[in-house]
BADOBA-269784 format. One record per residue (C-alpha): residue number from 1; residue in three letters; x, y, z. Coordinates in steps of 0.5 Angstrom, whole numbers, plus 500, padded with zeros to 3 digits. Each point is the difference from the previous one (the first is absolute). Last residue first. Layout:
<pts>
PT NUM ALA X Y Z
...
</pts>
This chain:
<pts>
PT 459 UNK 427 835 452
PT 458 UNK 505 506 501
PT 457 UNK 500 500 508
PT 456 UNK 499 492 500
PT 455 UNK 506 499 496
PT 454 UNK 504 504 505
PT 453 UNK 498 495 506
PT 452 UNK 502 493 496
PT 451 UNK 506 504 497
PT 450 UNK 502 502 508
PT 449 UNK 499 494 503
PT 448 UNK 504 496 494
PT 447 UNK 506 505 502
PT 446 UNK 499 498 508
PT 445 UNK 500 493 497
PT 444 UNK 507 501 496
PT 443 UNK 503 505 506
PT 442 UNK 499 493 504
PT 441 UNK 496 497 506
PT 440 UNK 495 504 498
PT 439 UNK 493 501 505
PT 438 UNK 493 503 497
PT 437 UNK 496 503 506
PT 436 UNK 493 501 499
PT 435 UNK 498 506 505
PT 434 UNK 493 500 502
PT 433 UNK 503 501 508
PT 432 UNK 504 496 502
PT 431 UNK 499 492 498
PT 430 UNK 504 495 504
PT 429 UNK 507 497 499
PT 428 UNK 503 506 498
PT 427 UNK 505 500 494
PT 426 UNK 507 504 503
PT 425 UNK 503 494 498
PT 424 UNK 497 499 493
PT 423 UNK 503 507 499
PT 422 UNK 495 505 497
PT 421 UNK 495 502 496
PT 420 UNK 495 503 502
PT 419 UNK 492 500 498
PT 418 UNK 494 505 503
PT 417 UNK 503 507 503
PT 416 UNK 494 503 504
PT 415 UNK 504 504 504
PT 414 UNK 499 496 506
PT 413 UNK 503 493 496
PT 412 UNK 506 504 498
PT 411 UNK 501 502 508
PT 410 UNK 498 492 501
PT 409 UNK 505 498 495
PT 408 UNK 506 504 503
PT 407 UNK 499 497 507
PT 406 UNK 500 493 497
PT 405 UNK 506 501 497
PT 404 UNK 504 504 506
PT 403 UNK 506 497 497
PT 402 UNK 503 498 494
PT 401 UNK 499 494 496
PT 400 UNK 505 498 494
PT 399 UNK 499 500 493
PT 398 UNK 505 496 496
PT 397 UNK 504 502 494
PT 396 UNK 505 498 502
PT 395 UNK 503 507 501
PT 394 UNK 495 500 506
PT 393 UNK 494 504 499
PT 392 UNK 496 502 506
PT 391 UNK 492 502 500
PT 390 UNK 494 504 500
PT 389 UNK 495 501 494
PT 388 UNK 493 502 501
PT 387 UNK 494 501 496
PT 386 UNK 494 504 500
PT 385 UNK 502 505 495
PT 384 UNK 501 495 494
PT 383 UNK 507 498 497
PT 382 UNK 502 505 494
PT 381 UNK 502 497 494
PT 380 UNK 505 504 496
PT 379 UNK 505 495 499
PT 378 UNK 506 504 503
PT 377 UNK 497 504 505
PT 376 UNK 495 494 502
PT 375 UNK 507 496 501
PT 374 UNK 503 506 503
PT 373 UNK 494 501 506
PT 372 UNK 501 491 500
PT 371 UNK 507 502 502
PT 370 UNK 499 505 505
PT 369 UNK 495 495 503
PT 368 UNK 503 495 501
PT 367 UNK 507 503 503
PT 366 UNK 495 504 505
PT 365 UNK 501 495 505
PT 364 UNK 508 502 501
PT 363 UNK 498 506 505
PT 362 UNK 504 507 498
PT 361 UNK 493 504 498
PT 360 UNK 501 507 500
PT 359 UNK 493 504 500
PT 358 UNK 500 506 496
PT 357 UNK 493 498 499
PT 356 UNK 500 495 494
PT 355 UNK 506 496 500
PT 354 UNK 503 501 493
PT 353 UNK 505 496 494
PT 352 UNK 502 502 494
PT 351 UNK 503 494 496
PT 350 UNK 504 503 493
PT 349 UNK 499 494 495
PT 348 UNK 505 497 496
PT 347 UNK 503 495 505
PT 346 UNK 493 498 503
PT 345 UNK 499 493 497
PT 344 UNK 494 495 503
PT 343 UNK 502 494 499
PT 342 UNK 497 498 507
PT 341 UNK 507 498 504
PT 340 UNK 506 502 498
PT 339 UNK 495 507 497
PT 338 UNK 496 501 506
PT 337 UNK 507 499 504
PT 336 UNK 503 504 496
PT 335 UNK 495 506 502
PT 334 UNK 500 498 507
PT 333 UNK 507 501 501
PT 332 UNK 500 507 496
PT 331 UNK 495 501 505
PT 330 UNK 502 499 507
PT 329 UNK 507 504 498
PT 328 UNK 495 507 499
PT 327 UNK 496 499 507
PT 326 UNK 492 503 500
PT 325 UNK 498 506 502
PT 324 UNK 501 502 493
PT 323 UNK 504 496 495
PT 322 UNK 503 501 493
PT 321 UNK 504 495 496
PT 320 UNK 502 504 494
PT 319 UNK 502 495 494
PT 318 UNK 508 500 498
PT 317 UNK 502 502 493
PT 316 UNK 494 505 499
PT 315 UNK 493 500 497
PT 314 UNK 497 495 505
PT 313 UNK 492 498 497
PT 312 UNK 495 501 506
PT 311 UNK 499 497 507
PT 310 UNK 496 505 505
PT 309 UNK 499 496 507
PT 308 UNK 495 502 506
PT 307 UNK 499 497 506
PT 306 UNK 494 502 504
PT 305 UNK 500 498 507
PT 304 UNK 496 498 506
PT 303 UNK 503 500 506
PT 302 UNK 501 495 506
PT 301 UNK 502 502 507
PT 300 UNK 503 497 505
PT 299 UNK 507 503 498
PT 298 UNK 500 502 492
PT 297 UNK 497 494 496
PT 296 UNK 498 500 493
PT 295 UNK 493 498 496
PT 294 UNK 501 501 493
PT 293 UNK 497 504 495
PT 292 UNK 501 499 493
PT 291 UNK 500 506 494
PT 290 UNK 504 499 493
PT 289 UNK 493 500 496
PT 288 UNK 494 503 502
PT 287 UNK 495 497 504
PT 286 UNK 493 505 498
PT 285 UNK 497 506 504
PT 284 UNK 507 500 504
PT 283 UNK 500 500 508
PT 282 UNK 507 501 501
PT 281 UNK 502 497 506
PT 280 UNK 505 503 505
PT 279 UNK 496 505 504
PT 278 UNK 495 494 501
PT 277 UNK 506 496 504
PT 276 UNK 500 506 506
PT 275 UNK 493 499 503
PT 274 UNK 501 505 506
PT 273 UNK 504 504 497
PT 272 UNK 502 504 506
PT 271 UNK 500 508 499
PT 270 UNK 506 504 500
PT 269 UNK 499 508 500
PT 268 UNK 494 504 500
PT 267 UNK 501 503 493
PT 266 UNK 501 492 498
PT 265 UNK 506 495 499
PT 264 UNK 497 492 500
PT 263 UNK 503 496 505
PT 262 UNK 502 492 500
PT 261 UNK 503 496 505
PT 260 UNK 505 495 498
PT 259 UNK 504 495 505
PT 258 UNK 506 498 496
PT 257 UNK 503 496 507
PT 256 UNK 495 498 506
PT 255 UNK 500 503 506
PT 254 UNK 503 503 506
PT 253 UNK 507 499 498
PT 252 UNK 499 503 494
PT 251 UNK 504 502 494
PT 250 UNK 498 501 492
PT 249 UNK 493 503 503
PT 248 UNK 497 503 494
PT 247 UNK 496 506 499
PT 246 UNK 496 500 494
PT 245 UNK 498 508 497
PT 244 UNK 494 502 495
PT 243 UNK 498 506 497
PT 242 UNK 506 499 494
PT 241 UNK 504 504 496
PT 240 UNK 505 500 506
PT 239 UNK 500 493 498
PT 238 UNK 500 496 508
PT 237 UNK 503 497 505
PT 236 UNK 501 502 508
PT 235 UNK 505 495 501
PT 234 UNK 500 497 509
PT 233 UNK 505 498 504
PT 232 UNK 499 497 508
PT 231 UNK 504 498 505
PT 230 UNK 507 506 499
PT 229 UNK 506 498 501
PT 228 UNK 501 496 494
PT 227 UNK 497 505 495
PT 226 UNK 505 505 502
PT 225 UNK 506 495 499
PT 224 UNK 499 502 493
PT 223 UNK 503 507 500
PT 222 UNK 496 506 498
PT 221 UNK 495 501 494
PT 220 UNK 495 495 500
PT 219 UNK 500 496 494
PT 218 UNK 496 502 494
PT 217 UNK 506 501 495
PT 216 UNK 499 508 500
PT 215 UNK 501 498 508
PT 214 UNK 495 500 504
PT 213 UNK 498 505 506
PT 212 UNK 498 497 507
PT 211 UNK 495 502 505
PT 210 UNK 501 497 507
PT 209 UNK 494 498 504
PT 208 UNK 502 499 508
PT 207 UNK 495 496 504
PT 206 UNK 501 501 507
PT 205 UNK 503 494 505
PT 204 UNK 504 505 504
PT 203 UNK 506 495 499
PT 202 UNK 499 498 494
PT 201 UNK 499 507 496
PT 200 UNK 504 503 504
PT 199 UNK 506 495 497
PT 198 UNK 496 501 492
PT 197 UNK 501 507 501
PT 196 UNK 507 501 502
PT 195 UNK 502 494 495
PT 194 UNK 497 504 494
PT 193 UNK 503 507 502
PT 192 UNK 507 495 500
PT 191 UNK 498 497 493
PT 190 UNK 497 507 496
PT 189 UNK 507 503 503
PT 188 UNK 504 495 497
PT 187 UNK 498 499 494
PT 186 UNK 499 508 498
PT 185 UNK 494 503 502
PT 184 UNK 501 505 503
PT 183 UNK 508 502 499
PT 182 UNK 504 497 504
PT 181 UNK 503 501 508
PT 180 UNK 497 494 503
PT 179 UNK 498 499 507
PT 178 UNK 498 507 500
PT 177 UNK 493 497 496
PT 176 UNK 497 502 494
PT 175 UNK 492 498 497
PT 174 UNK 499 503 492
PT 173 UNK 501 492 499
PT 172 UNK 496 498 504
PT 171 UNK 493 503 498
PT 170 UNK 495 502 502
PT 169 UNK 501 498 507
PT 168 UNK 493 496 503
PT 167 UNK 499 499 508
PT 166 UNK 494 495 502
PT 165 UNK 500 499 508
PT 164 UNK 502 507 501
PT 163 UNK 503 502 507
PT 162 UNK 501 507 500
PT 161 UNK 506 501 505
PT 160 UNK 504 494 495
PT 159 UNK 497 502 494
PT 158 UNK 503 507 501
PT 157 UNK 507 497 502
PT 156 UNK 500 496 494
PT 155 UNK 498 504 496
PT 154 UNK 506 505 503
PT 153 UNK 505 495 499
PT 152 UNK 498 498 492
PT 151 UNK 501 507 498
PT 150 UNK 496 502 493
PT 149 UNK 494 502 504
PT 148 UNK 493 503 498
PT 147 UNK 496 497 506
PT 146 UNK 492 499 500
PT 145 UNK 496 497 505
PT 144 UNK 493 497 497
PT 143 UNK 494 502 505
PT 142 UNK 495 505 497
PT 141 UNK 502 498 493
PT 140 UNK 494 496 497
PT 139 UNK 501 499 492
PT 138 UNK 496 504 495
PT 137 UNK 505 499 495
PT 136 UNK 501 507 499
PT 135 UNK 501 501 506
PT 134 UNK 505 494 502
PT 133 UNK 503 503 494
PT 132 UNK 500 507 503
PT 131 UNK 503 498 506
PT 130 UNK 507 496 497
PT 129 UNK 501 507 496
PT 128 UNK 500 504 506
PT 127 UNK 504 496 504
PT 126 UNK 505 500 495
PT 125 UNK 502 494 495
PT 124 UNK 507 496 499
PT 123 UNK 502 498 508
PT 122 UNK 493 500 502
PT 121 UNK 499 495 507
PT 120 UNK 493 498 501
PT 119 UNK 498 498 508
PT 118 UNK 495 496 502
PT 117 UNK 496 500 506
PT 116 UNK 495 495 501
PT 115 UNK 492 499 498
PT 114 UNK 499 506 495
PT 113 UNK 506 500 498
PT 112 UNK 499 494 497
PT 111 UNK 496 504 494
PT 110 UNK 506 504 499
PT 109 UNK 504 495 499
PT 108 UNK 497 497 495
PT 107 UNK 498 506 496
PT 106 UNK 507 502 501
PT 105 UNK 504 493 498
PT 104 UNK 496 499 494
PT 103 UNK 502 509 497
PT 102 UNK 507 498 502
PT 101 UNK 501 495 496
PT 100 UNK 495 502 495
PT 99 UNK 504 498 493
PT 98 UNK 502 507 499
PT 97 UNK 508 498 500
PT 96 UNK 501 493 499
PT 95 UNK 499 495 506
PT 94 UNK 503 497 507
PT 93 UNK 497 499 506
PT 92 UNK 503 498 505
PT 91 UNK 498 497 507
PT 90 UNK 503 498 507
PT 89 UNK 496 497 506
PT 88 UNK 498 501 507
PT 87 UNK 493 499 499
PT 86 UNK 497 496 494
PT 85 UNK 495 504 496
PT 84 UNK 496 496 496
PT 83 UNK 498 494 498
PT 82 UNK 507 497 495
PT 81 UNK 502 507 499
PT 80 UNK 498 500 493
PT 79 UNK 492 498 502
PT 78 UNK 501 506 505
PT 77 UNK 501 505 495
PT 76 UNK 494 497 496
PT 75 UNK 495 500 506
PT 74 UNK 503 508 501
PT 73 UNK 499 501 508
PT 72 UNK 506 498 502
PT 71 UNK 498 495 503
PT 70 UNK 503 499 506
PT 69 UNK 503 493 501
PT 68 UNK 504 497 508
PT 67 UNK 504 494 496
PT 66 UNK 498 494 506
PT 65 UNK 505 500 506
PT 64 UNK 505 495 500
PT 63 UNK 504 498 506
PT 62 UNK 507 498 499
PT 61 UNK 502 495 506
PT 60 UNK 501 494 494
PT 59 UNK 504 505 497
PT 58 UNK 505 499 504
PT 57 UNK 503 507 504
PT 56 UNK 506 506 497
PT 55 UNK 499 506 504
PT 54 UNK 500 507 496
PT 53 UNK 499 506 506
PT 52 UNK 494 504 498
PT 51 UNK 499 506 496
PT 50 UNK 496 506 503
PT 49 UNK 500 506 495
PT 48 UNK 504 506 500
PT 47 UNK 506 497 497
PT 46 UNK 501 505 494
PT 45 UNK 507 497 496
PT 44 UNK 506 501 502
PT 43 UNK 505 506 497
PT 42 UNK 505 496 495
PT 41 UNK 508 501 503
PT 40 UNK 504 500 494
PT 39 UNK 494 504 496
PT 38 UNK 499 497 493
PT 37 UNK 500 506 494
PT 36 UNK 498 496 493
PT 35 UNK 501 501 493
PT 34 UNK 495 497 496
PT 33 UNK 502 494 496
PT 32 UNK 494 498 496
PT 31 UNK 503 501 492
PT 30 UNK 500 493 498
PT 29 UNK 497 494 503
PT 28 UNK 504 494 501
PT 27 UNK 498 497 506
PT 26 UNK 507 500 504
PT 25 UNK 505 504 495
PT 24 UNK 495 505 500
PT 23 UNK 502 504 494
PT 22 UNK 502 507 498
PT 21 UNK 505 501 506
PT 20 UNK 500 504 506
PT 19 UNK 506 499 505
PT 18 UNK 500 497 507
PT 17 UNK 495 495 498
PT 16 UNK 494 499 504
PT 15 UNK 494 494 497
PT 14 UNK 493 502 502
PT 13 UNK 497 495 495
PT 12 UNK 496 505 496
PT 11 UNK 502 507 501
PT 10 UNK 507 498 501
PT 9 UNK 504 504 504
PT 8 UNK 507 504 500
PT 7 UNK 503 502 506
PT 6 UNK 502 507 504
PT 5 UNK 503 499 507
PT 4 UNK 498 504 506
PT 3 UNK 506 500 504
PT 2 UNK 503 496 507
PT 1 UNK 501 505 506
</pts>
């Protein structure tokens, strides 16, 4: 009989090595090799539920059957996954530690044990602790199965005598299965658990959660391979010094992609915002100096934000170039083109940057706005509350148009903005609103705006 062998294994690319070594010579991290026990005849996996024999047909004789959707009785919860829950499918959500991941999944599941069965699997937290919670929530508890498990084989044996139409697992990476001998949450222990429940999943057409820990990094822990097996991925974001919580959809198969949903941290849980961009405007007495707002598109959703800047005088050798919710790279980019092509010189000044909110902006229509934020900074001339900048800088100085252009002036138009400098593609043929919108073909006439606009503040 052929013995079990012992093997190194990389915890970030699940790369083998006969022996340990400091640094993965597949991907090039250090210090993830972890000894393994691999069984030379592996115990199969639990197969308890009907699976049907493949068989290869053309796909004109495919018939399509419309997505059957439930909701999950969260709006912002069924905005990020495209319109709700959708039968048979595989969704992670991922999240620092304390950001509500678990405290989200149990008012939704909760509320939807009242119209299916739903199981909730606790790998991390007792029944006794996941029942004061639903308590002290206020949440309905009569009819919610619960299962403190770590063994994928008996879940999965457990689901399939109870039949839930929704089954969460909090999380995966406590989940171990006998086809693997590794330590919990190893690569290969978080893949093969993660492979089980995706396949149940499928083939019993039940929606599977799975809570996911993030690296200190902010990725998921686990091997990458995780976030290709299942449908959809969600990020739970958020400063922890911070009420408010964004979810976002980085991966789905039944929606759209940067999807956000927006939520408020209460004593009673997570509450939706029903009016997210009025929780990232600051409504000052007067207009103040390095504060613009934009207009950014997260899915198919548009949002107002304030974007805010700090230039001061540089004391050091190199200038600090500081960005929160908003990329590094794109600044030092933006500022050499505001010097290339504007005169305007930041290599003595130290250029702070900051998305009000805690939300993090990853879209080029905020170029403009940043840049106009740092030349108010600079000049100390603030722009009036009731305007709205958006728009792409390209390295020719030129402004280009972004999607969603007339979608971002209705929401502007709604909150009661009255001018916007924009892109002259995104400029609308008609009247929105009161909105009198000032287009720039070039960073120099979008400069031009903005000194008209600040003088009449300081008139």
């Amino acid at each position: 009989m052929a013995k079990a062998k012992n093997v190194h294994t990389c915890q970030s690319c699940d790369a083998q090595y006969p022996k340990w070594a400091g640094q993965c010579l597949s991907c090039g991290a250090w210090n993830t090799l972890i000894e393994e026990t691999i069984q030379a005849t592996p115990t199969p996996r639990y197969q308890g539920y009907a699976i049907s024999e493949p068989a290869i047909t053309s796909m004109a004789n495919v018939t399509l059957h419309e997505e059957a959707r439930s909701s999950s009785t969260l709006k912002e919860l069924d905005r990020v996954l495209g319109g709700g829950l959708v039968m048979g499918s595989a969704v992670l959500i991922g999240g620092d530690p304390g950001i509500g991941k678990s405290t989200l999944l149990l008012q939704a599941v909760c509320n939807l044990s009242l119209q299916m069965p739903v199981l909730y699997v606790t790998g991390e937290e007792s029944l006794q602790q996941v029942t004061l919670r639903a308590r002290r929530l206020g949440l309905p508890e009569k009819n919610l199965l619960l299962l403190a498990d770590t063994q994928v084989e008996r879940i999965l044996k457990l689901a399939h005598q109870e039949k839930p139409r929704i089954l969460v697992v909090d999380s995966i990476q406590t989940m171990h299965t006998d086809v693997s001998q590794s330590a919990p949450g190893s690569v290969g222990q978080v893949r093969e658990s993660a492979a089980q429940l995706v396949t149940f999943a499928k083939q019993t057409d039940t929606t599977v959660f799975l809570v996911g820990h993030v690296t200190k990094e902010g990725t998921l822990a686990g091997p990458r391979v995780l976030e290709h097996m299942v449908d959809t991925v969600l990020y739970f974001e958020g400063e922890q010094d911070s009420r408010y919580r964004v979810i976002r959809a980085v991966k789905n198969r039944f929606g759209a992609v940067n999807e956000l949903g927006i939520f408020a941290m209460t004593d009673k849980g997570l509450r939706e915002v029903s009016n997210p961009s009025a929780i990232f405007l600051s409504r000052y007495e007067k207009p103040v100096s390095g504060s613009v707002i934009m207009a950014t598109q997260e899915g198919s959703r548009p949002l107002l934000v304030e974007v805010q800047a700090l230039v001061d005088q540089s004391h050091m050798g190199n200038p600090r170039r500081v960005c929160v919710g908003l990329e590094s790279p794109r600044l030092a980019m933006l500022l050499a083109v505001l010097h290339r092509h504007a005169g305007i010189t930041t290599y003595d000044q130290d250029v702070f940057v900051n998305a009000v909110g805690g939300v993090r902006i990853t879209e080029t229509g905020a170029d403009l706005a940043l840049l106009l934020a740092v030349l108010s900074s600079m000049r100390n001339r603030p722009l009036p509350s009731e305007v709205l900048v958006f728009g792409e800088v390209g390295l020719a100085g030129e402004i280009r148009p972004v999607q969603a252009g007339q979608e971002r002036l209705r929401e502007a138009a709604k909150h009661g903005f009255k001018k916007a400098i924009v892109p002259h593609g995104n400029a609308p043929k008609g009247n929105i609103g009161e909105l009198e919108i000032y287009s720039a073909h070039t960073l120099n006439e979008a400069v031009e705006h903005f000194k008209n606009f600040s003088e009449m503040v300081t008139a």
